[in-house]
N, C-alpha and C positions, 0 to 999 in steps of 0.2 A: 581829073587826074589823067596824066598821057599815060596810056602802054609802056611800061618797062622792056618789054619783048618786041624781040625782031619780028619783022610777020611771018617770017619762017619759023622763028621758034614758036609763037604763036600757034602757026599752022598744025606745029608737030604736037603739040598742048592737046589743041580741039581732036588730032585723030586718034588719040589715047585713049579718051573719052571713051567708055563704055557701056554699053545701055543692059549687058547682062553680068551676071557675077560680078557685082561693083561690091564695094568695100559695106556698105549700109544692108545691100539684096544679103551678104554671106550671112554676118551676121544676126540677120532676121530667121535665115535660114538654119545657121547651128542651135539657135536657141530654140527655135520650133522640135528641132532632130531633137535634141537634150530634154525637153517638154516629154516627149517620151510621142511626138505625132509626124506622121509619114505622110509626103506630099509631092507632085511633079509640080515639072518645073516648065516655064514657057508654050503651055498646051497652045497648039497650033489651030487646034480647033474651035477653041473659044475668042470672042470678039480680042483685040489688042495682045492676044499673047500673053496673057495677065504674069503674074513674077512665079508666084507660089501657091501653087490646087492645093485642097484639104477637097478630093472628091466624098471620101465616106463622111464630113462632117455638110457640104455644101456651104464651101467656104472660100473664098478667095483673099489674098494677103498682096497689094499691090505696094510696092516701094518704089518712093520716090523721091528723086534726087529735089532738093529744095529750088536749087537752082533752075534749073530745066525746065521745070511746074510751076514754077509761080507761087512758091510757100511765102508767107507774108515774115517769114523770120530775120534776122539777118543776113542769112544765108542765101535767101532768095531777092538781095537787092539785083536791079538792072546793071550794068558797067553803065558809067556816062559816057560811055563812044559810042555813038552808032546805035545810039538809042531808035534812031529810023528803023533800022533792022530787027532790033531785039524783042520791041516792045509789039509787033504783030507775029513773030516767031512763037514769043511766049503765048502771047493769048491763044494763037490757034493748039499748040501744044494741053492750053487748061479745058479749051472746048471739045480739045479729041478726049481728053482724060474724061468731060462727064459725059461725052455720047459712049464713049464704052463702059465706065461703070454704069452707066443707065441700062446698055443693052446686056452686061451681066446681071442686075439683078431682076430685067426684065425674063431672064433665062430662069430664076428660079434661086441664082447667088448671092451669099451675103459675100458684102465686099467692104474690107477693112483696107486704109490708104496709110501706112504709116511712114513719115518725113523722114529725110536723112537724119535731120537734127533730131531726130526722137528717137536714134540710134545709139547714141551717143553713150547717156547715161544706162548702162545695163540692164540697175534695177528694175529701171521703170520699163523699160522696154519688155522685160520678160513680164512684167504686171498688167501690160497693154496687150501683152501676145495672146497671154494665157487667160487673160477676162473675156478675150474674141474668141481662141478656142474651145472654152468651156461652156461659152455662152449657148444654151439652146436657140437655135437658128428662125428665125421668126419667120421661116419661109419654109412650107411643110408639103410642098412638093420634090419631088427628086427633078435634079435639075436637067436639062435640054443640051443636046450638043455637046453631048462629051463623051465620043466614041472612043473607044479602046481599042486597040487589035492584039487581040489574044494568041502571046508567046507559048509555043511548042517546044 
């Protein structure tokens, strides 16, 4: 199937595109807040920037667009244009995703990856949140790298 879109409209498509506060990251995020659990956001100090800290639980919430990642859903099929381009894009994309969750839980982090499309249906989403948040953390050291600077 060709392009519908001109490559400028195209072009305007791709720089929309957001890699923070996307429609899938809010949602993850109000439901966390509503769960009644407090978290930062984008720590610059931990490997990749992860989406969503849970520091007093040692817990990390990474979301991720289907597409972008390589989710095997519908969501994450390739376009057939330019499959040259897309299909080492994506991969490097899925091998940066497991050298950084590797290098989070080698830090000491549980790290939970939940799909856009796993956004979708509420219920289960908040039964995915809150089975990770509740969950006692099978990693019983306090985690590495994650400095704070203490507000006056």
């Amino acid at each position: 199937m060709t392009d519908t879109r001109t490559p400028e409209q195209r072009t305007a498509i791709m720089r929309s595109v957001r890699s923070r506060d996307t429609g899938p990251e809010l949602r993850v995020r109000r439901l966390a807040h509503r769960l009644g659990y407090r978290y930062r956001l984008h720590v610059k100090t931990l490997p990749g920037k992860p989406d969503i800290v849970f520091p007093r639980l040692n817990k990390i919430i990474l979301v991720h667009g289907c597409f972008w990642h390589g989710h095997g859903c519908k969501y994450g099929k390739l376009p057939k244009s330019r499959q040259d381009f897309w299909e080492p894009k994506i991969a490097a994309n899925r091998a940066r995703d497991r050298r950084t969750i590797g290098a989070l839980r080698s830090l000491g982090w549980d790290v939970k990856v939940i799909w856009q499309c796993q956004t979708r249906d509420l219920k289960k989403l908040e039964k995915r949140v809150a089975t990770f948040l509740e969950r006692k953390s099978d990693r019983h050291r306090k985690p590495k790298s994650l400095s704070w600077t203490k507000i006056s």
